[in-house]
C-alpha positions as CSV (number, residue, x, y, z in Angstrom):
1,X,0.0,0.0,0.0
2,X,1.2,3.3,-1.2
3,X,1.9,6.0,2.0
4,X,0.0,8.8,1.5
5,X,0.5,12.0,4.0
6,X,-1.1,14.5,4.8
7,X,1.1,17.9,6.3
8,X,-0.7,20.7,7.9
9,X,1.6,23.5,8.3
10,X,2.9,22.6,5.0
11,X,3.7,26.3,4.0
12,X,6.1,26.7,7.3
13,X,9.4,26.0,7.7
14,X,9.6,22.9,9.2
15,X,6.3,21.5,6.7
16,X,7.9,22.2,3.5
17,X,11.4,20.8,4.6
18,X,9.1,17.6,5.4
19,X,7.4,18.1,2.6
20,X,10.0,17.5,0.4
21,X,12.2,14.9,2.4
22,X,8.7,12.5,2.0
23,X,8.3,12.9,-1.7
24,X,11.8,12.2,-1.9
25,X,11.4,8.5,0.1
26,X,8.3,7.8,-2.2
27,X,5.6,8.9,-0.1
28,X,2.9,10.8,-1.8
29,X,2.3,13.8,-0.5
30,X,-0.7,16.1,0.2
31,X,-0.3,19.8,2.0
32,X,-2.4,21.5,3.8
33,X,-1.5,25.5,4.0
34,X,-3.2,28.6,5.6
35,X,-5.8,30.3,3.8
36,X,-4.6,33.0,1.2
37,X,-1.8,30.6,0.1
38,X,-1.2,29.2,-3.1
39,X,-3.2,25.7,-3.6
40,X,-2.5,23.4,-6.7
41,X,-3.4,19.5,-7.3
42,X,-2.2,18.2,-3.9
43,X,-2.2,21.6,-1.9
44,X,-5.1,23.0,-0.7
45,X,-5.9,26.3,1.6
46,X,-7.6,25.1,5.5
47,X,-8.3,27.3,8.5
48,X,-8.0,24.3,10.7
49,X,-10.5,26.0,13.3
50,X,-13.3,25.6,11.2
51,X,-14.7,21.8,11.5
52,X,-16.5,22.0,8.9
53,X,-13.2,22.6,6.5
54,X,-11.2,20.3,8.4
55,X,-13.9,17.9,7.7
56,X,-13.8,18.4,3.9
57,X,-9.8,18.2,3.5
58,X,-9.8,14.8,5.2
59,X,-12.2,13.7,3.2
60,X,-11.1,14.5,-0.4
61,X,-7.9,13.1,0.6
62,X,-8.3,8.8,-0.3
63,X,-6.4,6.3,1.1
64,X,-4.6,8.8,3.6
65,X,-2.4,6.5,5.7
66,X,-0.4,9.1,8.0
67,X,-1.4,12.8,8.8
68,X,1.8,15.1,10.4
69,X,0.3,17.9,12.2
70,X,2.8,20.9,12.0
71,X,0.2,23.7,11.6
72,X,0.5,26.3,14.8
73,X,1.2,29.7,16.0
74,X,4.7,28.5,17.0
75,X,6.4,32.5,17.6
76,X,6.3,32.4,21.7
77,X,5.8,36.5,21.5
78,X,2.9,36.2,19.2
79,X,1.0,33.5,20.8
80,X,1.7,35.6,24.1
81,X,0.5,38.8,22.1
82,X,-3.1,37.1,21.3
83,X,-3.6,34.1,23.6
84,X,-7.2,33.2,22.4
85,X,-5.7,32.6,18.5
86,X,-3.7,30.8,19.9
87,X,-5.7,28.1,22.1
88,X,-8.2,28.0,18.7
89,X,-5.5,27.1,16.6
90,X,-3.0,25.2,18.7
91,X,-5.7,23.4,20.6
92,X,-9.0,23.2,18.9
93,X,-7.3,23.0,15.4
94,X,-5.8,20.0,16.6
95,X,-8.8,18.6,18.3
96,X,-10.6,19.1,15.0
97,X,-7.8,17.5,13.1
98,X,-7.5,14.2,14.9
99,X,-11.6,13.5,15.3
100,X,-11.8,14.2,11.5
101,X,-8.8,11.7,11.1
102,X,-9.8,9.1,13.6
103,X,-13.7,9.3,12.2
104,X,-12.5,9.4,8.1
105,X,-9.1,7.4,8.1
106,X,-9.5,5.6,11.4
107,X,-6.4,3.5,10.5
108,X,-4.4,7.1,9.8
109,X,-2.0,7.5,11.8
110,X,-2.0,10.8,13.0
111,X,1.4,12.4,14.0
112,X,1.2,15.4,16.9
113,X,4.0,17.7,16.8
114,X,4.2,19.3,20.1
115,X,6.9,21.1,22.1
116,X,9.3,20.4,25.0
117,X,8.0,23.6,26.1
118,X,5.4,22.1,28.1
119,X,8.1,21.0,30.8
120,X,8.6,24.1,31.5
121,X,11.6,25.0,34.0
122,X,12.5,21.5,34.6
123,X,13.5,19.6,37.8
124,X,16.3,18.3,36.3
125,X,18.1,17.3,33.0
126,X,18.3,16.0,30.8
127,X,14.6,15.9,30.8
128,X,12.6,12.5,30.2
129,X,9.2,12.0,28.7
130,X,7.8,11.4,32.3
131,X,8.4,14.9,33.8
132,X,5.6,16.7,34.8
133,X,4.4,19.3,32.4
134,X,4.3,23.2,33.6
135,X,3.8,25.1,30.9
136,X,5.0,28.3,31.6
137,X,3.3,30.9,28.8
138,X,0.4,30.7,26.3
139,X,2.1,29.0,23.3
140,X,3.5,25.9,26.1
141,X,-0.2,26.1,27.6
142,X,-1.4,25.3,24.2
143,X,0.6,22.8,23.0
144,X,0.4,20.9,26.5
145,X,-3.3,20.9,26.0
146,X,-3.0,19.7,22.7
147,X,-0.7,17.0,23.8
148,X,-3.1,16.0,27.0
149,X,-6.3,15.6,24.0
150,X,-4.1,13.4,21.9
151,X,-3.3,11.3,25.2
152,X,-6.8,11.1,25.6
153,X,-8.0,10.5,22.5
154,X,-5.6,7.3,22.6
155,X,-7.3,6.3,25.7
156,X,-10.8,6.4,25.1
157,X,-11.0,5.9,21.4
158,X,-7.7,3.9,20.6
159,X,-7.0,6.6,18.2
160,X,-3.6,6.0,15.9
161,X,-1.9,8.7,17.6
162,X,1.7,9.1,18.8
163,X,3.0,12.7,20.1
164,X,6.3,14.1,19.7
165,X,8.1,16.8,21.7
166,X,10.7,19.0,20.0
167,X,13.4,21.0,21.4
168,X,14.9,23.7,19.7
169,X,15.7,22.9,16.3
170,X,16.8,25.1,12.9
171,X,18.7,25.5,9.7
172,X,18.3,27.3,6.3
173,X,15.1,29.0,5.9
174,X,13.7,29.7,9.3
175,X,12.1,32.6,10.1
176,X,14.8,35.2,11.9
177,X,12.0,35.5,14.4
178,X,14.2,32.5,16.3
179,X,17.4,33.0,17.7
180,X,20.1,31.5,15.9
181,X,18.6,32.5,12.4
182,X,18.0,36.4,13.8
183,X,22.1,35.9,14.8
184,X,22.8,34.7,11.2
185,X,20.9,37.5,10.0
186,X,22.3,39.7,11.7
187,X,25.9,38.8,11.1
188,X,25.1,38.7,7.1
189,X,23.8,42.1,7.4
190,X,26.8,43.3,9.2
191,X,28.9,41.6,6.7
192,X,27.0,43.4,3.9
193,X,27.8,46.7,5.5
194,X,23.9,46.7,5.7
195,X,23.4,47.1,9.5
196,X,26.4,48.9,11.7
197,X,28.8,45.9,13.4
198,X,26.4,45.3,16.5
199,X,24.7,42.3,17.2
200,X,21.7,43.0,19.6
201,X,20.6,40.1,21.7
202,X,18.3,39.1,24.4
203,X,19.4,36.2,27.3
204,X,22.0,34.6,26.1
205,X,22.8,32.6,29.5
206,X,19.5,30.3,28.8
207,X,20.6,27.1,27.7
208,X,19.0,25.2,24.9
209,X,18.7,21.5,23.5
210,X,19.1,22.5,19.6
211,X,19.3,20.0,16.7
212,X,19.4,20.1,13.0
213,X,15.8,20.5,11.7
214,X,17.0,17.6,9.1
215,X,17.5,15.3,12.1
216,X,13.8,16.5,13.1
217,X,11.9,15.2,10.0
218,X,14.2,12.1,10.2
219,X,12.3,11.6,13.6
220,X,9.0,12.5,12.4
221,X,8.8,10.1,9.8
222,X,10.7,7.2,12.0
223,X,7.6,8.0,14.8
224,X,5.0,7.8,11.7
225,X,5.9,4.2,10.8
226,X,7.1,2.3,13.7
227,X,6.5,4.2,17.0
228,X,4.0,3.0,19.2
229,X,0.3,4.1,19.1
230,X,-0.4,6.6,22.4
231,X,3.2,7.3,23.2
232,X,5.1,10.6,23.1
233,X,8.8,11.2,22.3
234,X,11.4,13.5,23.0
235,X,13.1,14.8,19.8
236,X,16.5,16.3,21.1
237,X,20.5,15.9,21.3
238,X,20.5,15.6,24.5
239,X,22.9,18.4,25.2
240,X,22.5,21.7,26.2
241,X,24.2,24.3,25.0
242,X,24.1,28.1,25.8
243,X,23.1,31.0,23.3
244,X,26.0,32.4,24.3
245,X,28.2,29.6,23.3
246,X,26.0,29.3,20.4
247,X,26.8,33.2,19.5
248,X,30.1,32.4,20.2
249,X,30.8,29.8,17.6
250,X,28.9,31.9,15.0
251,X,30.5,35.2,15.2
252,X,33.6,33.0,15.3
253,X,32.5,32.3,11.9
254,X,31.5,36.3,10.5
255,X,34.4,37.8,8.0
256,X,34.5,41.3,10.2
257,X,34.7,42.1,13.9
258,X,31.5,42.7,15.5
259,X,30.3,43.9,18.8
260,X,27.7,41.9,21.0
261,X,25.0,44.7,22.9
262,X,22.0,43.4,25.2
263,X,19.1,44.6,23.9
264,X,16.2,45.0,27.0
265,X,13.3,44.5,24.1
266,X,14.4,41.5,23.3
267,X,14.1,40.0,26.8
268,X,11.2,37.6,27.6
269,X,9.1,38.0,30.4
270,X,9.4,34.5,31.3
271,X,12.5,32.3,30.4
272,X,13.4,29.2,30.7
273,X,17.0,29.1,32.2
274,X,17.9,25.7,31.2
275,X,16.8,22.7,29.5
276,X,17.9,19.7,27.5
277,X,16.2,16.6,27.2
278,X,16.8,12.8,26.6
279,X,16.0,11.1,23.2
280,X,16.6,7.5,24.7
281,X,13.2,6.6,24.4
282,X,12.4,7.5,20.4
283,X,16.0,5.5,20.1
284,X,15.0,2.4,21.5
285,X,11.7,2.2,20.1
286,X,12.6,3.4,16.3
287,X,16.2,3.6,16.2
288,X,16.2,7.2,15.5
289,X,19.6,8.7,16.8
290,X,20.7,12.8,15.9
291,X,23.4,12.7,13.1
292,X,23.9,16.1,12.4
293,X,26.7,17.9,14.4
294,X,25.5,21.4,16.2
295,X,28.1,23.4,13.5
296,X,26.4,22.2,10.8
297,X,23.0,24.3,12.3
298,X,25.1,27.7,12.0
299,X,26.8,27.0,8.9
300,X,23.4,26.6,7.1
301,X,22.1,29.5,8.5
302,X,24.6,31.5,7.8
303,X,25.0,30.6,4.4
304,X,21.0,31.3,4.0
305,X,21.2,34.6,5.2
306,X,24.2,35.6,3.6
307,X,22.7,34.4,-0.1
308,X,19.3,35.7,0.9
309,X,18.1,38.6,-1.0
């Protein structure tokens, strides 16, 4: 039987990159992107929060064997900005999503993308899929609801549902939004003689868990075919590394001296001072292991940003 997939969040960074890592392995491949985007033959235009247009995209798509659900507000300042969007999209979108699935395609299997945000400030690390969650802000809140409905869902309606939980992960083509790619940005700029030779940052003592969004797909599909109906995986190196280390090895990279400021503005409210996680579990139950080194992350970047127009 042919795998056909279905990718919300298809016009995002980390949907297309999937996008076109699938098509590549055979799959065939159906996207689903926010309305006002471009549709074609196997793209077509969803506001997820409507059931009723939910209901029609499942439908119309036959034989659908695994649906990845990427679509979110993801930007932590946004989602802070206009918590109701937020819960509508990142909670009932993917409430909508998996009842549609689980009604339509009950054999789908439906793939959660989620966040490690929903530990929160953890106990201890690296962090294991056990820890409590304590969501900490509206776009963790979300996406630890979401992640409690698909845990229920499995429960009382054996739906074909595993959940993952990413931890900071980039490369070419993400929004500069997030802090490495803003760095990269910035550092092109500079380079360009486009912005004066000062890189403005935010907290750079927070320590992150970061990995090569390349080795995140590789996870995604790995979950989507052999991991185990109703659990939830850590996606993460399992190291933690600080944005100032992380700065560090970048500018260590840029072709002209530049000059580090701290920019209050760019401060969160509420930060997370350190987290890192363990991906022991999505390794013994699909063999999924990072390969990407933490270099390789900067590199891309900054070779996106300094060939970006």
């Amino acid at each position: 039987m042919p795998r056909v997939a279905l990718i919300t969040g298809a016009n995002g960074f980390v949907g297309g990159i999937l996008a076109k890592y699938l098509r590549g392995r055979e799959w065939h491949v159906r996207e689903a992107v926010m309305p006002g985007q471009p549709e074609g033959p196997n793209r077509f235009a969803c506001e997820i929060t409507d059931m009723a247009q939910v209901r029609k995209l499942i439908s119309r798509t036959d034989g659908l064997s695994h649906v990845f659900h990427l679509a979110a507000v993801t930007f932590v300042p946004s989602s802070s900005a206009d918590p109701g969007a937020t819960m509508q999209v990142n909670v009932q979108g993917t409430i909508n999503l998996l009842e549609c699935t689980r009604v339509i395609h009950p054999r789908a299997r439906f793939v959660f993308v989620g966040s490690a945000a929903v530990y929160g400030a953890p106990r201890s690390v690296p962090v294991t899929e056990d820890h409590p969650l304590v969501p900490r802000e509206p776009y963790a809140i979300s996406k630890a609801a979401a992640d409690f409905y698909c845990e229920y869902a499995y429960r009382a309606n054996r739906a074909n549902v595993v959940r993952m939980r990413p931890f900071n992960h980039s490369g070419a083509g993400q929004s500069d939004h997030f802090v490495l790619s803003n760095f990269a940005r910035q550092v092109a700029r500079i380079e360009r003689g486009e912005q004066p030779p000062v890189l403005h940052v935010g907290n750079i003592d927070a320590a992150r868990d970061f990995l090569h969004v390349d080795d995140v797909i590789r996870a995604y599909e790995l979950a989507a075919l052999t991991g185990r109906p109703g659990e939830v995986y850590n996606v993460c190196s399992g190291i933690g590394r600080t944005i100032r280390a992380a700065l560090e090895t970048l500018l260590a990279r840029a072709t002209v001296p530049i000059e580090v400021k701290q920019d209050a503005t760019r401060m969160r409210p509420v930060d997370v001072p350190e987290i890192s996680g363990s991906y022991e579990k999505l390794k013994a139950q699909t063999g999924w292991t990072p390969e990407l080194p933490f270099e390789r992350v900067l590199d891309d970047l900054l070779g996106y940003w300094r060939n970006a127009p």
